[in-house]
C-alpha positions in Angstrom: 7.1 16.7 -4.8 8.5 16.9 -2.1 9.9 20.5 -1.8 6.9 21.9 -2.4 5.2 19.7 0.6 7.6 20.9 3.0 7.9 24.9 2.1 4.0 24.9 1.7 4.1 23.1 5.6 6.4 26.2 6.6 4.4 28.5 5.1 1.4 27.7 7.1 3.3 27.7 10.3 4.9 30.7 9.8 2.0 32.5 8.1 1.7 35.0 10.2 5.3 36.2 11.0 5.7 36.4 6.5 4.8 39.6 4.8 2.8 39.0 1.4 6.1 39.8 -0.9 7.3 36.5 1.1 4.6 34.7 0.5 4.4 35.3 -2.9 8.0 34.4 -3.4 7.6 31.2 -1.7 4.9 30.6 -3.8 5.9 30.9 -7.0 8.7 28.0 -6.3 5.9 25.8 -5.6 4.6 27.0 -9.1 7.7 26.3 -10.6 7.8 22.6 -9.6 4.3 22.2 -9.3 2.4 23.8 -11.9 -0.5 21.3 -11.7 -0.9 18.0 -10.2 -1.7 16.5 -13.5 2.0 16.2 -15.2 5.4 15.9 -14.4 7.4 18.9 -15.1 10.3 17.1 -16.2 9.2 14.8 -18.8 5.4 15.5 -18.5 4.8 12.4 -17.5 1.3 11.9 -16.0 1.0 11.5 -12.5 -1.0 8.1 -11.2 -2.0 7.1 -7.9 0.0 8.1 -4.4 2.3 10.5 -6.4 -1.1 12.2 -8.1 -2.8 12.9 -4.7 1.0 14.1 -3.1 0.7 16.7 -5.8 -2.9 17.7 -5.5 -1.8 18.3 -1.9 0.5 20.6 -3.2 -2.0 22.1 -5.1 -5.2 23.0 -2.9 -3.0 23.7 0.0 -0.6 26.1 -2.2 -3.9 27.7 -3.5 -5.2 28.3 0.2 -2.1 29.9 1.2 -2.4 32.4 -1.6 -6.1 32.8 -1.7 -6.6 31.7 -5.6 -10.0 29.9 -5.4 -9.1 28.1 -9.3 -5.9 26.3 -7.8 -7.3 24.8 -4.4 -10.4 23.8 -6.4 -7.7 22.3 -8.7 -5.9 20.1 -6.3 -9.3 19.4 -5.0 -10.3 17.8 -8.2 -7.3 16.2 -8.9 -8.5 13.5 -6.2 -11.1 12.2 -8.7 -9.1 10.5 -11.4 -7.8 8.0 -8.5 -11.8 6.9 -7.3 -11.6 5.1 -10.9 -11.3 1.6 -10.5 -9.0 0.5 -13.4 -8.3 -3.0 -15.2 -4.7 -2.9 -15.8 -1.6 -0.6 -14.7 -1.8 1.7 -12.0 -4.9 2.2 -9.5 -7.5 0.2 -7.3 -8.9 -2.9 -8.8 -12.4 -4.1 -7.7 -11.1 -7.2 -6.4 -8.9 -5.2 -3.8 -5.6 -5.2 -5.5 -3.4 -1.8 -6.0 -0.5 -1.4 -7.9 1.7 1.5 -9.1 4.8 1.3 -11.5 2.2 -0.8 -13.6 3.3 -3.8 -13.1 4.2 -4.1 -8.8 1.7 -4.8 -6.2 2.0 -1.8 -3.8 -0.6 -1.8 -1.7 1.4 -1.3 1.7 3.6 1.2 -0.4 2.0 3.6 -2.7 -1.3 2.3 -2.1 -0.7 3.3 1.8 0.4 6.9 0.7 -2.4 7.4 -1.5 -4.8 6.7 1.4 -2.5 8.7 3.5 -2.8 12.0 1.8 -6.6 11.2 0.9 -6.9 10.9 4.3 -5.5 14.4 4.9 -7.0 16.3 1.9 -10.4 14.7 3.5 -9.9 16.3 6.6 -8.5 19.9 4.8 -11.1 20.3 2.6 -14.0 19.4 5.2 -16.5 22.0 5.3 -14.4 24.8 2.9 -15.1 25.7 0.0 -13.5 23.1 -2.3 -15.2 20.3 -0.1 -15.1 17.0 -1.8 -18.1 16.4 -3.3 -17.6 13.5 -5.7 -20.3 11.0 -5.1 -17.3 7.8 -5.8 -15.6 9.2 -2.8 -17.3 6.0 -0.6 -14.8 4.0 -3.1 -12.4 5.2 -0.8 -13.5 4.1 2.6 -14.1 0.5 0.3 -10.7 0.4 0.2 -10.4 0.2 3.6 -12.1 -3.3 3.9 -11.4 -4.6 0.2 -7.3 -3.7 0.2 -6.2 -2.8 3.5 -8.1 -5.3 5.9 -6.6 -8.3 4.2 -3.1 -7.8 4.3 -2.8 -6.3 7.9 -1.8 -9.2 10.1 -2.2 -8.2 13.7 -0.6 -4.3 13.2 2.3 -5.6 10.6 1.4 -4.8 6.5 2.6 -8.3 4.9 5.4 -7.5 2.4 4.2 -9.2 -0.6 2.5 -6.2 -0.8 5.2 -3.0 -0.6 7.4 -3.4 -3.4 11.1 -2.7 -3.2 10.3 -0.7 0.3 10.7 -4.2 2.3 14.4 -2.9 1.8 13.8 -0.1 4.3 15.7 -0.5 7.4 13.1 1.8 9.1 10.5 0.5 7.4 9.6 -3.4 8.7 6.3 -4.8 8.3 5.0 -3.5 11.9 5.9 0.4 11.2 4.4 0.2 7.9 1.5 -1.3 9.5 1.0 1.2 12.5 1.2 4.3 9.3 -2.0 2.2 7.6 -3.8 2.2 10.9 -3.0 5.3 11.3 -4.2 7.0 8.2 -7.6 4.8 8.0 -8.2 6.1 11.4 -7.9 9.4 10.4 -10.2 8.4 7.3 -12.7 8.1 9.8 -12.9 10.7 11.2 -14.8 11.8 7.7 -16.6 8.6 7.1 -20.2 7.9 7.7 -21.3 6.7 11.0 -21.6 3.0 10.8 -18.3 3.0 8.4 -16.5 4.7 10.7 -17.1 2.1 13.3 -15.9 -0.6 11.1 -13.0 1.2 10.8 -12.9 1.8 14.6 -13.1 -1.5 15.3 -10.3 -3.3 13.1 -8.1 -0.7 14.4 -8.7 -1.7 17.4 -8.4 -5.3 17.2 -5.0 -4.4 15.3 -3.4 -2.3 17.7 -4.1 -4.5 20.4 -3.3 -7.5 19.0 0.5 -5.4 18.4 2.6 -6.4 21.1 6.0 -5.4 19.4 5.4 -1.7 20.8 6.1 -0.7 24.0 3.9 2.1 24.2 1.9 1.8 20.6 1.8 5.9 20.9 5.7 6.4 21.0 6.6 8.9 18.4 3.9 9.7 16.9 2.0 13.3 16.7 0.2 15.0 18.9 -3.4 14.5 16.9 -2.8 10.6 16.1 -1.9 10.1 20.1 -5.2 11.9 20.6 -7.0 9.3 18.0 -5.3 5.8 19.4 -6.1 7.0 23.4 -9.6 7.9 22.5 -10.3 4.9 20.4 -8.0 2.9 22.9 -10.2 4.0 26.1 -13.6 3.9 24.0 -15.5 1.1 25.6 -18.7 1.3 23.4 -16.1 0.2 20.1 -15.4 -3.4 20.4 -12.4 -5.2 18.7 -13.3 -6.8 15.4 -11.6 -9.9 16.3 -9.6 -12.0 14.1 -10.2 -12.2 10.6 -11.8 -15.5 9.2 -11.0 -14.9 5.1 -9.5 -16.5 1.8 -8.9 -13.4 -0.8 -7.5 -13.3 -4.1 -6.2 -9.9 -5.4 -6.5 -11.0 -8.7 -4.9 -7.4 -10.3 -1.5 -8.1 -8.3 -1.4 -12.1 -8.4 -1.4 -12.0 -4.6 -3.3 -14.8 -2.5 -4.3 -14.0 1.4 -5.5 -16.8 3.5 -6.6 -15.9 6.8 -8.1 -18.0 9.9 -7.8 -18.5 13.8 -4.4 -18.2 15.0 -2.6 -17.9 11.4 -2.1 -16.3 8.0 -1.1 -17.1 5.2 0.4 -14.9 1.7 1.3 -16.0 -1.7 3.4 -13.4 -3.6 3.2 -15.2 -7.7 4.4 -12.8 -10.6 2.6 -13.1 -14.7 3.0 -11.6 -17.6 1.0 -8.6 -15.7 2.6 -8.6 -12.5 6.6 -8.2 -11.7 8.1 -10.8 -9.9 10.2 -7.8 -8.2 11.1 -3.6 -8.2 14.5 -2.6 -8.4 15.5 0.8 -8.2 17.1 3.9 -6.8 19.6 1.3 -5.6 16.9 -0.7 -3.2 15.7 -4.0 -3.5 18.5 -5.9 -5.1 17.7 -9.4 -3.9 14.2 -9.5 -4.4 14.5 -12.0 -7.4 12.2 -14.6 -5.5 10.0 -12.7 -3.7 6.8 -12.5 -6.4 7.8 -16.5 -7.4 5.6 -18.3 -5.5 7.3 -17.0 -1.8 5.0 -18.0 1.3 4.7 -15.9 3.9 3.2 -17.7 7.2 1.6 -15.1 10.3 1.7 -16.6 13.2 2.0 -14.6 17.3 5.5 -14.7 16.5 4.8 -11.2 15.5 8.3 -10.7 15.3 9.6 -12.9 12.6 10.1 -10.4 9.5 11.2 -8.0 11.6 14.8 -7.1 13.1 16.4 -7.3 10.0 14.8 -10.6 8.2 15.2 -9.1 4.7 19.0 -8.4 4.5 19.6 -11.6 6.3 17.6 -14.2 5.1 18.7 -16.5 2.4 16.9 -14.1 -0.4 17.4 -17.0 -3.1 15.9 -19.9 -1.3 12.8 -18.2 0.0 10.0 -20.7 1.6 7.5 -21.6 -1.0 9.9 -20.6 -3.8 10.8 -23.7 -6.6 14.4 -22.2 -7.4 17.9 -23.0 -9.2 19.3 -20.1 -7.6 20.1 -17.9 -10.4 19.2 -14.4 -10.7 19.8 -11.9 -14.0 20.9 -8.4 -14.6 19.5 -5.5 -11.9 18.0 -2.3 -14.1 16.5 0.5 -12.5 12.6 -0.1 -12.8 13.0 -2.9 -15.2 10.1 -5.3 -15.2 10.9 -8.7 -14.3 8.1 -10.8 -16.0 6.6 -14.3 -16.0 6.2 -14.9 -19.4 3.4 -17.2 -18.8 -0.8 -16.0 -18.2 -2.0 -18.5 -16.7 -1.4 -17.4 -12.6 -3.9 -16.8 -10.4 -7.0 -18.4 -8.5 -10.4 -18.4 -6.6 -12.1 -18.7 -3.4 -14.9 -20.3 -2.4 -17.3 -18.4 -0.1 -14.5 -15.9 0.6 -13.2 -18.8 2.9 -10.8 -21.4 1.5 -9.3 -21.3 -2.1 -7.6 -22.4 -4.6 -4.3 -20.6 -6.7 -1.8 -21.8 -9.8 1.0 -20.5 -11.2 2.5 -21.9 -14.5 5.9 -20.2 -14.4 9.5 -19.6 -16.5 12.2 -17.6 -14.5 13.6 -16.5 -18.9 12.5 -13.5 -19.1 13.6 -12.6 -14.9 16.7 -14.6 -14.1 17.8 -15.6 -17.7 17.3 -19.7 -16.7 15.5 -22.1 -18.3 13.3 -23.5 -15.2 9.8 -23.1 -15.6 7.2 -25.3 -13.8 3.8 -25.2 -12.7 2.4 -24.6 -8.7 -0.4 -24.5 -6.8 -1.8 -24.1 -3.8 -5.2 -25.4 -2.0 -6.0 -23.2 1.2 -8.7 -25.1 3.3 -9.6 -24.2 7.6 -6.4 -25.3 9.2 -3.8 -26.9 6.3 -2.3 -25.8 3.1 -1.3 -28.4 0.0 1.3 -27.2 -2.0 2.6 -28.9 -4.9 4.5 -28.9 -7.7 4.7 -30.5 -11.5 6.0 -30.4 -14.6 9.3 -28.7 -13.0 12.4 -28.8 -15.4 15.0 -26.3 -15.5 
């Protein structure tokens, strides 16, 4: 995928300066590893989610560059299958949740990618040709307010929610967060009127709620400057202010409570949901961090950053019941709960209720196994814990 991205990017800047035998060369590389968004050319594996979008990028922009009206209206298209909501395995759910590698909640991860490049095919495709058309495509500014909104906790993306990449060095929770604001402010730029100011207006509460930037700009390019300072200096869009909400992503066995001053996520793994990713070498002490780990928001907006992940004890995690153990890393092996019976349920979108009956067997190879829940009400959590044996 990622080849083709960048020769198609040099392509386009150097357009002009390329003769058409150069162009046509170029091209026909992209062909080779790209012959349609649709399959992997590899082991034709189907593409799903971020990586399906990343490669009808590829597409509609590669068909653009060489004029051939079937292969930008092919990349174009290829944005449909994601505005499914789906039940199980990869996608959007309706309750919010997103997960890719069928069984990891991803929502800061691949789900912030897919929005990413929506984001840019959106803007693209506006008013060519191969405009997007699709009358689902609202779904996507949806996903703004259903799985974004939650788990954004003034400018940092909570990492119960981005899979092995909490691993990234470069990649802590307030980074992450500033590329989601980021791209659903550029989804706004396409979105209708009063959904655009929605979006306006968390951004803005986010960004300046983010103290852990010096100058929130720094870095970035020259159009998303232009995007922060004008929503930044634009007095008519008022902060949302802080977010008064108890949510559970049912698809990804993730709980977010949110109130006044604090927030509050539950990362929980089932017999749908990993407990953990491992691979390509990253992620290799995140036993515990789907098994009931707490994560508490607070304006200590610094806490899980400067290096929190590689130095916290990673097998004594707050809200975790643990022995310790941990099994046998595979690349992109599922690490399941065998038990069903996880999840939860709010009342009135504003204080909940969520349980977990759990057995680490078929994740670390021991034989505790217990049951845990959690009652979210305005200013306290109860967590307890029975039937714990191991």
């Amino acid at each position: 995928i990622s080849g083709p991205q960048a020769l198609n990017d040099v392509v386009v800047l150097m357009y002009d300066a390329l003769s058409a035998n150069q162009i046509q060369s170029y091209m026909r590389a992209v062909d080779r590893f790209v012959p349609t968004p649709y399959y992997r050319t590899i082991n034709n594996t189907v593409e799903t989610g971020a990586n399906l979008l990343d490669k009808a990028m590829v597409t509609a922009l590669r068909g653009i560059i060489g004029n051939i009206d079937a292969k930008a209206a092919e990349g174009r298209d290829a944005i449909v299958p994601v505005l499914a909501y789906v039940e199980s395995g990869d996608g959007f759910y309706r309750d919010g949740s997103f997960v890719q590698h069928t069984q990891v909640a991803y929502t800061g991860g691949y789900g912030l990618s897919l929005v990413s490049r929506m984001a840019d095919l959106l803007y693209m495709l506006q008013g060519s040709p191969w405009q997007v058309t699709d009358p689902r495509l609202n779904r996507a500014f949806d996903w703004v307010s259903d799985s974004f909104e939650p788990v954004i906790y003034k400018g940092a993306m909570m990492d119960m929610v981005r899979g092995r990449e909490i691993s990234r060095s470069a990649a802590e929770d307030h980074v992450v967060g500033r590329s989601a604001i980021l791209s659903v402010l550029r989804m706004a730029e396409g979105a209708p009127p009063e959904t655009a100011l929605r979006i306006k207006r968390m951004a803005k509460e986010w960004i300046g709620s983010d103290t852990t930037y010096r100058e929130y700009t720094e870095g970035l390019s020259l159009y998303d400057i232009r995007l922060v300072k004008a929503l930044m200096a634009d007095s008519s869009i008022v902060p949302r202010g802080e977010l008064v909400k108890n949510q559970v992503f049912a698809g990804m066995d993730r709980i977010v409570h949110l109130r006044p001053g604090f927030g509050v996520g539950i990362g929980m793994f089932s017999d749908r949901i990993s407990a953990f990713e491992y691979g390509n070498g990253e992620n290799a002490k995140g036993w515990y961090t789907g098994i009931g780990a707490v994560t508490l928001y607070t304006n200590d907006l610094t806490q899980y950053g400067g290096g929190y992940w590689p130095t916290v004890d990673s097998f004594r995690l707050p809200g975790t019941t643990t022995d310790g153990s941990r099994g046998a890393l595979k690349d992109w092996q599922f690490y399941r709960n065998p038990r069903s019976w996880v999840g939860g349920s709010s009342l009135n979108g504003t204080n909940g209720a969520a349980g977990m009956d759990f057995s680490l067997a078929e994740t670390t190879g021991s034989s505790l196994q217990g049951k845990k829940s959690w009652f979210l009400f305005d200013d306290e959590i109860v967590a307890l814990g029975a039937g714990i044996t191991g």
